[in-house]
C-alpha positions as CSV (number, residue, x, y, z in Angstrom):
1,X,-54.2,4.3,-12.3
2,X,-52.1,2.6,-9.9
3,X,-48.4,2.9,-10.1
4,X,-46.1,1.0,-11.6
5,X,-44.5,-1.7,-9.6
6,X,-40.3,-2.0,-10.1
7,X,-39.0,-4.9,-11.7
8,X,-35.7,-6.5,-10.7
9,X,-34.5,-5.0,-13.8
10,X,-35.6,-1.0,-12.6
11,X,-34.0,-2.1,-8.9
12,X,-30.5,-0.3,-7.9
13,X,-28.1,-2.9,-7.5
14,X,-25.0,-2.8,-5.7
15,X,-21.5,-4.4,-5.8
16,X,-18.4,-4.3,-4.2
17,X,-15.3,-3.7,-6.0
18,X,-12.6,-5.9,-4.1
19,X,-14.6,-9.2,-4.6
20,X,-17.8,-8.6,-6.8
21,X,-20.3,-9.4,-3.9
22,X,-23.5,-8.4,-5.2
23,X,-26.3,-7.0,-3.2
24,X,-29.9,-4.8,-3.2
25,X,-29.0,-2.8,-0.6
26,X,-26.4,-0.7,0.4
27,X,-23.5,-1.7,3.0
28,X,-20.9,-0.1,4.7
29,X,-19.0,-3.3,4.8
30,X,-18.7,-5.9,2.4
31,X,-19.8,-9.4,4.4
32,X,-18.0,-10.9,2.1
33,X,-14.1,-10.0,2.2
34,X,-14.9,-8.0,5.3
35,X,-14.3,-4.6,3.1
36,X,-15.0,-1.1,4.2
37,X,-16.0,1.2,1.9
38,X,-16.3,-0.9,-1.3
39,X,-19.9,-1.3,-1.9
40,X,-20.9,0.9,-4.5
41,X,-23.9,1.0,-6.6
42,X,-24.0,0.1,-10.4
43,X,-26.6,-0.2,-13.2
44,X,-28.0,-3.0,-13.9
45,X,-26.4,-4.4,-17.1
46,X,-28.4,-5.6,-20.1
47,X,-28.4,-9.2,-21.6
48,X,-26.1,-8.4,-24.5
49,X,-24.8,-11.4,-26.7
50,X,-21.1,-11.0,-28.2
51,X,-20.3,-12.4,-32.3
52,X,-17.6,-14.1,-33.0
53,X,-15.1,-11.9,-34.3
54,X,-11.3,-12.0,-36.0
55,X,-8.5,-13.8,-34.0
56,X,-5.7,-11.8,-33.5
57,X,-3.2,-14.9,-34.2
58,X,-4.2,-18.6,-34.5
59,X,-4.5,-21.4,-32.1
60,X,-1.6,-23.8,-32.3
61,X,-0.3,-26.5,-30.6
62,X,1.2,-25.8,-27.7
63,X,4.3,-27.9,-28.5
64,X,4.7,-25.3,-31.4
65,X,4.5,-22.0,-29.5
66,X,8.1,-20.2,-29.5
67,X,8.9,-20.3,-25.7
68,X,12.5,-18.3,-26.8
69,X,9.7,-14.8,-26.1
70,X,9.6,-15.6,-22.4
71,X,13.4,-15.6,-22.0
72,X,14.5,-14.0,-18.5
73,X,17.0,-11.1,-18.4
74,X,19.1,-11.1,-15.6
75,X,18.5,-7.3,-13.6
76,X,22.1,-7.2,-12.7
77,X,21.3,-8.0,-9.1
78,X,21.9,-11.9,-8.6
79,X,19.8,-11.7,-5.2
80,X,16.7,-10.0,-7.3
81,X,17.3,-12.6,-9.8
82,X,16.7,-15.6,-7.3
83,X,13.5,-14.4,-6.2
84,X,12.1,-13.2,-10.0
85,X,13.1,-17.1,-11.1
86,X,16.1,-16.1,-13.1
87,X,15.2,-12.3,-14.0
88,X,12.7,-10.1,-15.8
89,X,10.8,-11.9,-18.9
90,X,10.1,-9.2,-21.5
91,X,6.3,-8.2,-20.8
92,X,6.2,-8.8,-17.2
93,X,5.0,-6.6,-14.6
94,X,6.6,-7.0,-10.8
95,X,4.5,-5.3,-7.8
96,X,7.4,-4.4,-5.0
97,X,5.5,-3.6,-2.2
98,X,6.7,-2.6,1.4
99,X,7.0,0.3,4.2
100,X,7.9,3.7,4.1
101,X,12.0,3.7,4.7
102,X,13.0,0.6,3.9
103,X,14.7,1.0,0.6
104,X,12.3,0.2,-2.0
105,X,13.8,3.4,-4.2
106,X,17.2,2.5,-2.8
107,X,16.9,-1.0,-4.7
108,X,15.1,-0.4,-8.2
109,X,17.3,2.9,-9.0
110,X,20.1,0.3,-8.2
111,X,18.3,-2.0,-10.8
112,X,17.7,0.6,-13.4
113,X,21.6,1.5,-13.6
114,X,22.7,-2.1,-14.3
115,X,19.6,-3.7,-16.4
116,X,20.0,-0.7,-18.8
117,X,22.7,-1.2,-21.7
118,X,23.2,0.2,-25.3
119,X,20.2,-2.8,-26.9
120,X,18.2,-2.0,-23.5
121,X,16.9,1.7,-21.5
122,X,15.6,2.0,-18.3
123,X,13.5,4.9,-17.8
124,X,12.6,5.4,-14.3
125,X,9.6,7.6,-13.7
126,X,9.2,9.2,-9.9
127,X,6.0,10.7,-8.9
128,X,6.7,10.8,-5.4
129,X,10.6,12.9,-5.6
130,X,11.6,15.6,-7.8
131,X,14.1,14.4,-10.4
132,X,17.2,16.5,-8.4
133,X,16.6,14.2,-5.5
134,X,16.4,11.5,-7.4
135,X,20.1,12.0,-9.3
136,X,21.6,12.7,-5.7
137,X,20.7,8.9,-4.7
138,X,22.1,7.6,-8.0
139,X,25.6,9.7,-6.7
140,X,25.7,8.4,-3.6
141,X,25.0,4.6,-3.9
142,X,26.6,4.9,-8.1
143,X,23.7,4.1,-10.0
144,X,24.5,6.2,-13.3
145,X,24.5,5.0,-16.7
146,X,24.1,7.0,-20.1
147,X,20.9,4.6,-21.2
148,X,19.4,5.2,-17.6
149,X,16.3,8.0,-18.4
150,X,14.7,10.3,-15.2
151,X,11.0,11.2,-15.6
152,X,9.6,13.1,-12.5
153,X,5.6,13.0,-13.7
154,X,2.1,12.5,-11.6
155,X,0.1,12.2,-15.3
156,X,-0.7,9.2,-16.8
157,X,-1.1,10.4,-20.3
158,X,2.7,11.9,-20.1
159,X,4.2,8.9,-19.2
160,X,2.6,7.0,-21.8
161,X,3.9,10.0,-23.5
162,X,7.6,9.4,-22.5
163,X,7.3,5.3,-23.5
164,X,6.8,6.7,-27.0
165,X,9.5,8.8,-26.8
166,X,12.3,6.8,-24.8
167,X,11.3,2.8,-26.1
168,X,12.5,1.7,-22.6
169,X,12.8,-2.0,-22.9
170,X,12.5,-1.9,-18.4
171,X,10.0,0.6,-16.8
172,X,10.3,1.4,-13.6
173,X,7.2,3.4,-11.8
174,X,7.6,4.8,-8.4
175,X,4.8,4.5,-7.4
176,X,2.0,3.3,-9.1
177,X,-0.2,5.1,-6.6
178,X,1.1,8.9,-7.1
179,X,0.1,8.9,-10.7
180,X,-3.5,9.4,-11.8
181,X,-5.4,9.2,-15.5
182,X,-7.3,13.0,-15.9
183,X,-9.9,10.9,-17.7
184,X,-10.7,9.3,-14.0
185,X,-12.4,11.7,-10.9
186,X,-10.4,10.6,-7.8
187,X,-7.8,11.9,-6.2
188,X,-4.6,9.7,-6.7
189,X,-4.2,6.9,-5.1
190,X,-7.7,5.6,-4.7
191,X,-9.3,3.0,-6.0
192,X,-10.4,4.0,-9.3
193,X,-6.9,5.7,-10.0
194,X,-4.9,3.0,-9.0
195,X,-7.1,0.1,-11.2
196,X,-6.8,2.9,-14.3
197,X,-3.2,3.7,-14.5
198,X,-2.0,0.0,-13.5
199,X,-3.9,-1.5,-16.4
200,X,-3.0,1.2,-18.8
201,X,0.6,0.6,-17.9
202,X,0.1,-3.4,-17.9
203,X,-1.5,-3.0,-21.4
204,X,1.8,-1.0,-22.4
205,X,4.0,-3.7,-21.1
206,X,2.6,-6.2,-22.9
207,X,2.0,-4.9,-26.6
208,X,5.7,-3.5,-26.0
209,X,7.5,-6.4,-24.9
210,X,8.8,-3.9,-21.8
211,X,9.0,-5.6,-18.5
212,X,7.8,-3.0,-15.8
213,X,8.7,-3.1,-12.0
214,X,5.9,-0.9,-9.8
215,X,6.5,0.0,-6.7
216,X,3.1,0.3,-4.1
217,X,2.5,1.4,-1.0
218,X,1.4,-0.9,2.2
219,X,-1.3,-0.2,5.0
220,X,-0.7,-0.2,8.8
221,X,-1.0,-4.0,8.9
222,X,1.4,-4.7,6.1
223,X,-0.8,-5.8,3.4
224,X,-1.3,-4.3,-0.1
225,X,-2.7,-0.8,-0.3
226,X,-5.2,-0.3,-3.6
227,X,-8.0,-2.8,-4.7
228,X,-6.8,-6.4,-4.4
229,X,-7.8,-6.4,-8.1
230,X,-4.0,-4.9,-8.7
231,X,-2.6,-8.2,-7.2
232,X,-4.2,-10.6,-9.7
233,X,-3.7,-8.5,-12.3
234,X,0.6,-8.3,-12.2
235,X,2.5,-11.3,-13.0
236,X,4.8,-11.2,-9.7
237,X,4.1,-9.5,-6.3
238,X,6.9,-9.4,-4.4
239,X,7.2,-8.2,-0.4
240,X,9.8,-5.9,1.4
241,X,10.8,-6.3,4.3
242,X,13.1,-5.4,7.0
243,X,13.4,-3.5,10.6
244,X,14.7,0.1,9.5
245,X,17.0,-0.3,12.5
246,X,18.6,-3.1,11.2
247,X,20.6,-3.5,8.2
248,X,18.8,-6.7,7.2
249,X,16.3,-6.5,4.4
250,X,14.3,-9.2,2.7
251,X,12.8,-9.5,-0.5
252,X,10.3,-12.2,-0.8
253,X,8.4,-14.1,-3.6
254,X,4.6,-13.9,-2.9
255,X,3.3,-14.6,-6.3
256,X,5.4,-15.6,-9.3
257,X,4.0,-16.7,-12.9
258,X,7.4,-17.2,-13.7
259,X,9.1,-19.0,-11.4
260,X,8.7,-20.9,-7.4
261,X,7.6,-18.6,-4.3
262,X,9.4,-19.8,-1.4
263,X,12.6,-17.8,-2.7
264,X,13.7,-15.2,-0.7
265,X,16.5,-12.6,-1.3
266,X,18.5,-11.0,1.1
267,X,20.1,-7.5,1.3
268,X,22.7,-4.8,3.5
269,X,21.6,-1.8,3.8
270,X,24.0,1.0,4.3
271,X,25.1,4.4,3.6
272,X,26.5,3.7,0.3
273,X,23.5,1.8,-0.9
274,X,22.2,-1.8,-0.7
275,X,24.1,-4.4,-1.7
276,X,23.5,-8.8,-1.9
277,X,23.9,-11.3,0.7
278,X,24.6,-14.2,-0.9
279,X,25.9,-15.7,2.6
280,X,23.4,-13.7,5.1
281,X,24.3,-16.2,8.1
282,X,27.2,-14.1,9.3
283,X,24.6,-10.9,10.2
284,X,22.3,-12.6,12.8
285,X,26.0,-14.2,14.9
286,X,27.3,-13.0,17.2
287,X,31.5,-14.2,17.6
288,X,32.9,-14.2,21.0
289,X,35.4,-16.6,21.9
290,X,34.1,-17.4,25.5
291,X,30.6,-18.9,25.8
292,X,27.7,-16.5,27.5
293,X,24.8,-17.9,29.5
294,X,21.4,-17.4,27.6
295,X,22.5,-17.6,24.3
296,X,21.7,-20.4,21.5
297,X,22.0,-21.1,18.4
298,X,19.2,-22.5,15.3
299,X,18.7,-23.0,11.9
300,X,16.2,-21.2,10.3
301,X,14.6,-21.8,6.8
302,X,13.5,-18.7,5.0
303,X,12.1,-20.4,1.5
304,X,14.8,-22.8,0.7
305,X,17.7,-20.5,2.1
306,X,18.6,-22.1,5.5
307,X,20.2,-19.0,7.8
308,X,21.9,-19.7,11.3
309,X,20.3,-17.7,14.0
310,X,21.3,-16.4,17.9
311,X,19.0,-16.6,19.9
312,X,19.4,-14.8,23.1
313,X,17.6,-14.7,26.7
314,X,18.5,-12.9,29.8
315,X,16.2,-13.3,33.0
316,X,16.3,-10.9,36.2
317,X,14.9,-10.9,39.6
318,X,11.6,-8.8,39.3
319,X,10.9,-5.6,41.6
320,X,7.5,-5.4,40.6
321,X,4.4,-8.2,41.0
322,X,3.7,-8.6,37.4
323,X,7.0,-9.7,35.9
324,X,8.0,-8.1,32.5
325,X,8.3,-10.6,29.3
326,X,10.0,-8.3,26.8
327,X,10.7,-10.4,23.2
328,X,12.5,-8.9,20.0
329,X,12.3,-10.5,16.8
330,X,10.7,-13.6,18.3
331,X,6.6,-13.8,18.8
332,X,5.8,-13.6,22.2
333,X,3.2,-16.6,22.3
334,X,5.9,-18.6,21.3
335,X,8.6,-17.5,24.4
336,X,5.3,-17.8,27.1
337,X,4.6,-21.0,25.6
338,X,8.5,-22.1,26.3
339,X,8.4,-20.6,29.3
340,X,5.3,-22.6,30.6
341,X,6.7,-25.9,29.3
342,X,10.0,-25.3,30.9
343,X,8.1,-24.7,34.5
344,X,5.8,-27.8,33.8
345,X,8.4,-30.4,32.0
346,X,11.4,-29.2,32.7
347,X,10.6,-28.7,36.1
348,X,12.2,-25.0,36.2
349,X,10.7,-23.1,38.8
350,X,13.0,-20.2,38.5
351,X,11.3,-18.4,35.7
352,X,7.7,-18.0,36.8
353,X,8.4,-14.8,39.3
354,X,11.3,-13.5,36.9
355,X,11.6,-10.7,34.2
356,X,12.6,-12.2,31.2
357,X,14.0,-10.6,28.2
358,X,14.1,-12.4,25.0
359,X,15.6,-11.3,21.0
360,X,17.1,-12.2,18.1
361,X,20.7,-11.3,16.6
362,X,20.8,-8.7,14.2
363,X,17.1,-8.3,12.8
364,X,15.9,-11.2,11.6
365,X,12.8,-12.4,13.2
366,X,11.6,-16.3,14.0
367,X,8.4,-17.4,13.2
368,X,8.5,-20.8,12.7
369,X,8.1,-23.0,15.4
370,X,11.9,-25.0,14.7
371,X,12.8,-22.1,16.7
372,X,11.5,-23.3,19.7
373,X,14.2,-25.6,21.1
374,X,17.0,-23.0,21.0
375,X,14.4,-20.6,22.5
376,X,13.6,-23.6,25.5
377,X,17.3,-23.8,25.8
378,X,18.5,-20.1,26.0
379,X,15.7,-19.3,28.6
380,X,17.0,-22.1,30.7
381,X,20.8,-21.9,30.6
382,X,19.9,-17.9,31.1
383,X,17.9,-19.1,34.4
384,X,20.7,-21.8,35.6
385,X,23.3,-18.7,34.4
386,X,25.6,-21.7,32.3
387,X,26.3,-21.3,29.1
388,X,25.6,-24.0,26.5
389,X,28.4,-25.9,24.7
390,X,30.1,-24.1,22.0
391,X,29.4,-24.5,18.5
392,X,26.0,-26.0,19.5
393,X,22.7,-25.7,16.8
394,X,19.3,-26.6,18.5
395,X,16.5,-27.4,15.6
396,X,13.2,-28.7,16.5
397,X,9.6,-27.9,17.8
398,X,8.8,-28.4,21.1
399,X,4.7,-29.2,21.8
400,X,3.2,-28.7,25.5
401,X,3.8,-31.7,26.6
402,X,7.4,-31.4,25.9
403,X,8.0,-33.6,23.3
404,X,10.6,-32.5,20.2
405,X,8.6,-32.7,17.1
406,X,10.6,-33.2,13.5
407,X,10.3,-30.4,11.4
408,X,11.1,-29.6,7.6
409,X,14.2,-29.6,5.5
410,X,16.4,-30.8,9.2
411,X,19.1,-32.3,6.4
412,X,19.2,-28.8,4.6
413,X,19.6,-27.0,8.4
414,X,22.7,-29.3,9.1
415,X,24.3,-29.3,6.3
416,X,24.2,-25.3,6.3
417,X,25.2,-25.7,10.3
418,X,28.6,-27.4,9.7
419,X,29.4,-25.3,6.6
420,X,29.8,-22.5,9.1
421,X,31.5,-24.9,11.7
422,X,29.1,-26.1,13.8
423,X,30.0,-29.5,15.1
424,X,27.2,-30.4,17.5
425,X,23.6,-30.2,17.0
426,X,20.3,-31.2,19.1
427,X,17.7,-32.4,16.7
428,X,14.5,-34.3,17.0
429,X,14.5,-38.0,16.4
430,X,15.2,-39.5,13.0
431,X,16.5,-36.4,11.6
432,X,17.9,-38.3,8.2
433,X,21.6,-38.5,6.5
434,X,23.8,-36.1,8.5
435,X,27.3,-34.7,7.4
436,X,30.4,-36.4,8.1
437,X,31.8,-34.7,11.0
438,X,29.2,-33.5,13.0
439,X,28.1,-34.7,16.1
440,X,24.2,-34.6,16.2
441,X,22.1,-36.0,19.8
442,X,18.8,-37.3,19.1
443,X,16.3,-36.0,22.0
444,X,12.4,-36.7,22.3
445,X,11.5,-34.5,24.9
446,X,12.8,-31.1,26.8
447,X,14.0,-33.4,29.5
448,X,16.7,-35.1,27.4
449,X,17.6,-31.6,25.7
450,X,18.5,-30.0,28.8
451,X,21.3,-32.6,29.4
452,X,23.2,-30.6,27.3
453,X,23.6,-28.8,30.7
454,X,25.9,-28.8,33.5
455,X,24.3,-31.5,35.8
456,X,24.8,-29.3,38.8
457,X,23.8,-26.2,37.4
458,X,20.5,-27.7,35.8
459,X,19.6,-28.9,39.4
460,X,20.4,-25.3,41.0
461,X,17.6,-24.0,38.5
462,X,15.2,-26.1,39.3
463,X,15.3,-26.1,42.8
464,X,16.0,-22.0,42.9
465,X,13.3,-19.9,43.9
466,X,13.1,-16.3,43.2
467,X,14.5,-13.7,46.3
468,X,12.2,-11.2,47.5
């Protein structure tokens, strides 16, 4: 009898978990998302048909629906607040991701002591830190309270176990990725762990009315660690960041059912905790009262918040044939693509056999290309060694053929400049209403931006050739 041949149906099929990419075959990496590692084989489902069961609650109009349910509660922290959209709606579930060190834990246990009240608990669970070193954070940066409850568990079923018991109306997980479901095989933190215990815990959040905040880890390139299932499945995803040598750190909106996601909230970090910035500007200055050569000044926009910037360049005769270009806070495509339009347009020949060093002013790092003209202008008045007029804000992007392009929210920028006293600023042209007071120049091109220079010194640097 000859054998029987397989049907699609009898086939091994195969998916992969981050995106559902289905294939016959096995794969190391999904061609889809570019995965490794998530193709895994499944059984081929049967054609099932689902009746129509009982509604839970009836459809109504959505004019009728009681929005009063959704109501925000402030978390005590106004900075967490602004990014959140006004607070934590009862229900909700916030992902704070970032890196090792930069004061995730520092931030939430500061949450948990002022969002809990006699009407409201906190319990925060650790799975990461025994409950000792937990209570020796709260000492030192004052986050106690009497409704603030410490769970250190790794168990899934005992922290459903402690919901019962406590009624928290906040939850606060760290981290979502220590804790695993017995009723799972995986070590913690894998994929099937992580998709278990966050759903279980977004199912609790939801049929208690408890907003949860979980805290998750990051890879080496910054991104998400766990299935990116996790992502879609929380309400908000929010992002830390921050150098762990600076005291700056950032919290910013990535995904928000509740509110905008070009907020961004900005902390201190020191040794008694981490505190606000509700005026940020005043970290990335530096005040001198003489003017130094190589230094300028721009607005940057971080979601609607418009922060004042240093820029800073130095430039050096170099002792070696390959000159160094050294950057800090600032992306080094962006400083060799000032540098080559300042050789070609400006007609500054000075730089090309030079080391140049090149950083920002306490932390914060420029990534939008409005940076570019103050970065244009500090590498020249670094290479002509004059300083640039005091009180002087450079805004605009500068294209490789020299030309100042307009960029977004210029008005915003100004108005933030001359609130701190800035009374001049270089802009590109037709930058829109401009406050009363300040002095703003109009310039096309890196040619009329470098007027803002000495005359004498502007020639000297581009007729100065390196020494050997």
């Amino acid at each position: 009898m000859a054998a029987r041949t397989k049907t699609a149906k009898d086939r091994p099929s195969y998916r992969c978990t981050e995106c559902g990419w289905q294939t016959a075959k096995w794969l190391g990496r999904c061609p889809e998302c570019q995965a490794w590692g998530t193709v895994e084989e499944y059984g081929a489902p049967a054609v099932r048909t689902t009746a129509a069961g009982r509604v839970s609650s009836a459809a109504l109009p959505i004019g009728q629906v009681d929005g009063r349910q959704a109501t925000a509660r402030s978390t005590g922290v106004d900075e967490l607040d602004r990014v959140l959209g006004g607070g934590l709606v009862p229900g909700a579930v916030v992902l704070l991701a970032g890196e090792p060190g930069v004061g995730k834990s520092t931030l939430l246990l500061d949450v948990a002591a002022k969002a809990s009240s006699d009407e409201h608990r906190t319990l925060y669970v650790t799975g990461e830190e025994s409950a000792s070193q937990v209570r020796m954070r709260a000492d030192r940066i004052g986050a106690l309270s009497d409704h603030l409850y410490l769970a250190a568990e790794t168990d899934l079923s005992a922290v459903l176990g402690h919901l019962d018991a406590v009624k928290p109306s906040l939850l606060i997980m760290d981290s979502v990725q220590t804790v695993a479901s017995p009723e799972i095989d995986g070590a913690p933190g894998g994929m099937a762990q992580v998709r278990e215990v966050a759903g279980a815990l977004i199912r609790a959040s939801k049929e208690r009315g408890m907003s949860t905040l979980l805290v998750g880890h990051v890879t080496k390139d910054g991104a998400i660690a766990g299935p990116r299932l996790l992502e879609h499945l929380v309400d908000v995803v929010l992002s830390f960041e921050g150098d762990r040598h600076a005291r700056l750190r950032l919290v910013r909106g990535v995904k928000n059912r509740y509110g905008a996601t070009d907020e961004v909230g900005c902390f201190e970090l020191h040794d008694e905790g981490i505190t606000g910035l509700a005026d940020p500007s005043g970290l990335f200055l530096t005040r001198r009262d003489v003017a130094v050569p190589g230094t300028c000044l721009t607005v940057t926009l971080e979601g609607k918040r418009p922060l004042v910037a240093e820029v800073q360049a130095l430039t050096v005769d170099s002792q070696i044939p390959s000159p160094r270009r050294t950057t800090s806070g600032l992306e080094t495509s962006r400083v060799s693509m000032m540098l080559a339009v300042l050789e070609q347009r400006g007609r500054i020949s000075a730089l090309g056999k030079r080391d140049i060093y090149s950083a920002t002013v306490g932390g914060v790092k420029l990534t939008e290309p409005a940076a570019d003209l103050a970065i244009a202008l500090a590498l020249a008045s670094a290479a002509s060694d004059t300083p640039l007029p005091k009180n002087l804000v450079a805004i605009g992007e500068v294209g490789l053929a020299g030309e100042v392009r307009r960029v977004t929210g210029v008005q915003r920028r100004l108005a933030e400049a001359h609130r701190l006293g800035f009374t001049h600023a270089l802009v590109p042209v037709d930058p829109g209403k401009v406050p009363a007071g300040m002095k703003v120049t109009e310039v096309a091109d890196v040619g009329d931006a470098l007027r803002v220079l000495p005359r004498s010194r502007r020639g000297k640097a581009a007729e100065e050739t390196p020494s050997h």
